[in-house]
C-alpha positions as semicolon CSV with decimal commas, in nm:
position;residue;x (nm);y (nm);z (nm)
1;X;6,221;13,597;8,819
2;X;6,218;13,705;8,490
3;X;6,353;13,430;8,181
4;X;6,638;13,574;7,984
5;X;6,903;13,474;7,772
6;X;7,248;13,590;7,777
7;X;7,580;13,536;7,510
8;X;7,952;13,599;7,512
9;X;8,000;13,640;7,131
10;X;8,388;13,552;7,108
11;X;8,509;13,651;6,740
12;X;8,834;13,472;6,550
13;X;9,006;13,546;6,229
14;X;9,217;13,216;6,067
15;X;9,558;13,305;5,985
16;X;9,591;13,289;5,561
17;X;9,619;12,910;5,485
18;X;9,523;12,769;5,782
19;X;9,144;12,731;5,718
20;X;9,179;12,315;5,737
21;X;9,360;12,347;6,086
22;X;9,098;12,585;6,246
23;X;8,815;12,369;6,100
24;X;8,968;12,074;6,263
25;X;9,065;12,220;6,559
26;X;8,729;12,350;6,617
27;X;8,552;12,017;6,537
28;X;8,796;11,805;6,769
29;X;8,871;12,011;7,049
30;X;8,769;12,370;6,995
31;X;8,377;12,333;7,087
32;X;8,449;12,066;7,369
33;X;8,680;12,351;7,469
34;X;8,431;12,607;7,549
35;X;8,105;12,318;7,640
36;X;8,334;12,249;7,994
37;X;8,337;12,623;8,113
38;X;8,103;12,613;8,373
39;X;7,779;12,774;8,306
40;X;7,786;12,710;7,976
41;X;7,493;12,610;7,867
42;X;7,502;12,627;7,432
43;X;7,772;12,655;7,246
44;X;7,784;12,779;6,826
45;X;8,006;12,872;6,581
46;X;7,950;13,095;6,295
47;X;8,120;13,217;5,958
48;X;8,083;13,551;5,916
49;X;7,911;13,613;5,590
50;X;7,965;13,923;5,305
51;X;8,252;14,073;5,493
52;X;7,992;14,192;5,787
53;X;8,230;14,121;6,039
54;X;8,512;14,328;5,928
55;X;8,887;14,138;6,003
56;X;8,689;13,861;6,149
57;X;8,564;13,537;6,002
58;X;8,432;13,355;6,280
59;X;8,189;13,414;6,585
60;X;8,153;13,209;6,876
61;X;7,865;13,202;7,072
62;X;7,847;13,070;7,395
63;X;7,526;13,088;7,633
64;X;7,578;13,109;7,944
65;X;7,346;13,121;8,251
66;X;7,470;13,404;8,396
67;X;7,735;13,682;8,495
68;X;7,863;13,477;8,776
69;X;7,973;13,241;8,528
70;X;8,291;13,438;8,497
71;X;8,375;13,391;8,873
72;X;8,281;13,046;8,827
73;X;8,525;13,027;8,487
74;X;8,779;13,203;8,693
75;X;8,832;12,959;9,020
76;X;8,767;12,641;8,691
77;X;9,074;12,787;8,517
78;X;9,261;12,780;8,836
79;X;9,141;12,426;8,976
80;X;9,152;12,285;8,669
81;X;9,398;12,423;8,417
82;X;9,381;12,097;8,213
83;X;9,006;12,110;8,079
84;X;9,132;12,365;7,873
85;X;9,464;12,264;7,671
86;X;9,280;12,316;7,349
87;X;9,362;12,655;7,378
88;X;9,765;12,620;7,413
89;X;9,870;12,648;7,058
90;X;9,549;12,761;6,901
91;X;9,715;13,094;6,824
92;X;9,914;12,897;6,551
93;X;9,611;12,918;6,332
94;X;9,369;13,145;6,494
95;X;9,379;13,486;6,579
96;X;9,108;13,562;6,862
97;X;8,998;13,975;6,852
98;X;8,675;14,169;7,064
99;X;8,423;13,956;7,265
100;X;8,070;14,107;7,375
101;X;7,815;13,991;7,504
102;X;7,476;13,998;7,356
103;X;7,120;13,874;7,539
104;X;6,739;13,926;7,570
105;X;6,734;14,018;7,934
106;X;6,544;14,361;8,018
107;X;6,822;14,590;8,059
108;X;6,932;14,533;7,689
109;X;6,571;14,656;7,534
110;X;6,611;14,999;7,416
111;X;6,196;15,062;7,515
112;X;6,039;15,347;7,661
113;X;6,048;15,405;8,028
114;X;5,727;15,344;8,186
115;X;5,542;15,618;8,339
């Protein structure tokens, strides 16, 4: 089987002064947060620099090991609703918008067929 690597790119704007609460959030509980979804297997935050990112100001990317992980994050959720409280109230300082997901897995090469 081929190696590839695959990303759910979650993006986040902060609501205007609460900067200091998302930092801390994110640095307490935030990246814990998304490390205990199962499949996970990297988790990153970054600021979006120059504007690039339009109404959003933070992207979080989170490598997972593959599609099934979302069945997998499903029955978690379920099971174990309590592995991810550091959600509940986030929305007091963060405003979550569009996820994706980006990778380096075949499919997602925009190459020539082969003859």
């Amino acid at each position: 089987m081929e190696k590839y690597r695959i990303y759910e790119v979650n993006t986040a704007k902060i609501k205007p002064g609460k900067g200091a609460a998302a930092v801390k959030w994110w640095h307490e509980k935030g990246k814990a947060a998304f490390e205990v979804s199962p499949g996970t297997k990297s988790v990153r935050a970054y600021a979006v620099q120059f504007g690039l990112g339009g109404e959003y100001q933070l992207e979080i990317w989170r490598e997972i090991e593959e599609y099934g992980t979302y069945d997998r994050l499903d029955e978690d959720m379920a099971s174990h609703p309590e592995k991810y409280a550091a959600f509940f109230g986030v929305d007091d300082f963060l405003v979550f918008g569009p996820t994706r997901l980006m990778g380096e897995w075949p499919q997602s090469q925009f190459n020539l067929p082969e003859d």
